[in-house]
C-alpha positions as CSV (number, residue, x, y, z in Angstrom):
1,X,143.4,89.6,97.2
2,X,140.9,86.8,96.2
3,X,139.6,87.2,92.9
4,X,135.7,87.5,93.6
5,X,136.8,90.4,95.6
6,X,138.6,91.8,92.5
7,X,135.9,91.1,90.2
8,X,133.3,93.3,92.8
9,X,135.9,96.2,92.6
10,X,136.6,96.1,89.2
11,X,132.8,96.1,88.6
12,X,132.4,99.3,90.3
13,X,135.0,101.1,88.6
14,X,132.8,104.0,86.7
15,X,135.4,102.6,83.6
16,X,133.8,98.8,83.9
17,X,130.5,99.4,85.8
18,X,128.5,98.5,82.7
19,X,130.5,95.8,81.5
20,X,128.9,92.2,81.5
21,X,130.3,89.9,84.1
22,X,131.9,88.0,81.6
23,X,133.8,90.4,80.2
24,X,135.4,91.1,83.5
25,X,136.4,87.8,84.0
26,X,138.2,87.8,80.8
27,X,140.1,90.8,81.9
28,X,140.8,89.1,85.7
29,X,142.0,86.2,83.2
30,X,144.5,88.2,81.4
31,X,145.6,90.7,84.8
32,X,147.9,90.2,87.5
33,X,148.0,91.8,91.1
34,X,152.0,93.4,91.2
35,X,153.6,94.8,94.2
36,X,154.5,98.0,93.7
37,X,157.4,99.9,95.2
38,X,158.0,103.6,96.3
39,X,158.5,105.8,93.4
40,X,158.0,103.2,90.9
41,X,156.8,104.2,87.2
42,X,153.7,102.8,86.0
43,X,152.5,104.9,83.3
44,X,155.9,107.1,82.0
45,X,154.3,110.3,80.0
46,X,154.8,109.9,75.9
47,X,155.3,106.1,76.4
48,X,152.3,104.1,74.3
49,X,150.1,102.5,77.1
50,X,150.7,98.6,77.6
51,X,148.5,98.5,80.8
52,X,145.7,100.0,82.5
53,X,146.2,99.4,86.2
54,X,143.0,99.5,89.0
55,X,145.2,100.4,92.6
56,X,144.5,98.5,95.2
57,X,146.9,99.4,97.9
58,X,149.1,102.4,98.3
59,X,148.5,106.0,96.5
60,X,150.0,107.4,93.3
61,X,151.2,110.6,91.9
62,X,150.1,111.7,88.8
63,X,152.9,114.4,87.4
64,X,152.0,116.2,83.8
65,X,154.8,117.6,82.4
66,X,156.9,117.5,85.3
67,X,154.2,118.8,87.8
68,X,152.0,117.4,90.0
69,X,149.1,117.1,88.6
70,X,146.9,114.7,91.2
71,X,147.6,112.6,94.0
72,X,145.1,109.0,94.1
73,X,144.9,107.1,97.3
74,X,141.1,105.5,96.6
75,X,141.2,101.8,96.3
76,X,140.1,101.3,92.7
77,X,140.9,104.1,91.0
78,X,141.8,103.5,87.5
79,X,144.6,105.2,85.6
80,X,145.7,104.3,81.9
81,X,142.8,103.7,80.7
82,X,142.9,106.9,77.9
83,X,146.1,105.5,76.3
84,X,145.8,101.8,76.2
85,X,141.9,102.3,74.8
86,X,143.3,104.8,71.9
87,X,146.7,103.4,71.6
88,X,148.3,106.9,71.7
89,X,151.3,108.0,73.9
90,X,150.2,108.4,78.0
91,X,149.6,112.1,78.7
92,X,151.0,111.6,82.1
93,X,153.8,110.1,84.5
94,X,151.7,107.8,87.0
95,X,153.9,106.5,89.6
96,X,153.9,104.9,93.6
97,X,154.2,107.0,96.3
98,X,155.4,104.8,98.5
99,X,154.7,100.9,98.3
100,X,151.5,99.4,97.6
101,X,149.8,96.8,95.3
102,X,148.3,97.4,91.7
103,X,146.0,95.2,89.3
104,X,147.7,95.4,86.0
105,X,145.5,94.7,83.1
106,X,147.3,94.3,79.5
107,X,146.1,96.4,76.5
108,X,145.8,93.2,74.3
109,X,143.1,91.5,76.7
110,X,141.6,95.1,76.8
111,X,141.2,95.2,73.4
112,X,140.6,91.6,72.7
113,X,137.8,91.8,75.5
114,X,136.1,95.2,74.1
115,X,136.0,93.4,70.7
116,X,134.3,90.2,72.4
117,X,132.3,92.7,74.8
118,X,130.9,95.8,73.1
119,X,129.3,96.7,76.2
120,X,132.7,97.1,77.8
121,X,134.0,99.4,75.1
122,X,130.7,101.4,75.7
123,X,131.4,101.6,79.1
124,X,135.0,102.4,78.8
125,X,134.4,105.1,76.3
126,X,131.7,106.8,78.4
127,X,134.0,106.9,81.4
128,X,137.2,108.4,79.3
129,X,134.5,110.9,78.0
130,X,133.0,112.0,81.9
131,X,137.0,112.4,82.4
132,X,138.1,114.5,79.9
133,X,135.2,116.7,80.2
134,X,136.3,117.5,83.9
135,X,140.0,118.9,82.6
């Protein structure tokens, strides 16, 4: 996937839509597009979050304590975010359904761009809050 087009759909994530342009270019600077293969863990529940990952291909399974808790299949959907931003243990197992692609997004440049971006950390902390008030 050519990076302008990851740059549009990272931009319209609800979790970056209000970030500057620049700051997700830092983040496309710091991420990398993995393949992803069936049944393979991205997010492991208790684990501290190293990544927030934007799918690209595929669909995931999110289980919470063992159950199913959602199934995401939309290109661009966002999961980690909650952890990696607080730097507390994932609440839930994210893993591949089958095989598909991921954009992987380290905590560090996450951090490092919220500090450089304050509009990003805005934006990322209104998102989290929109989510946890749907649970």
């Amino acid at each position: 996937m050519e990076r302008e087009d990851l740059n549009l759909l990272l931009s319209r994530t609800e979790a970056f839509s209000s970030a500057p342009g620049e700051a997700i270019e830092l983040l496309l600077d710091a991420a990398e597009v993995k393949l992803i293969s069936a049944s393979e863990t991205l997010i492991r529940e208790g684990a501290s979050g190293e990544s927030i990952w934007m799918l690209l291909e595929g669909e995931l399974v999110v289980d919470v304590g063992g159950q199913l808790a959602n199934e995401l299949s939309d290109r661009g959907v966002v999961v980690g975010e909650i952890s990696a931003v607080s730097q507390t243990p994932a609440t839930a197992t994210v893993r591949s359904k089958g095989e598909g692609s991921a954009l992987c997004i380290p905590q560090e440049a996450l951090h490092r761009a919220m500090v450089e971006y304050p509009d990003l950390a805005g934006s990322m902390l209104r998102s989290m809050a929109k989510y946890l008030g749907r649970l």
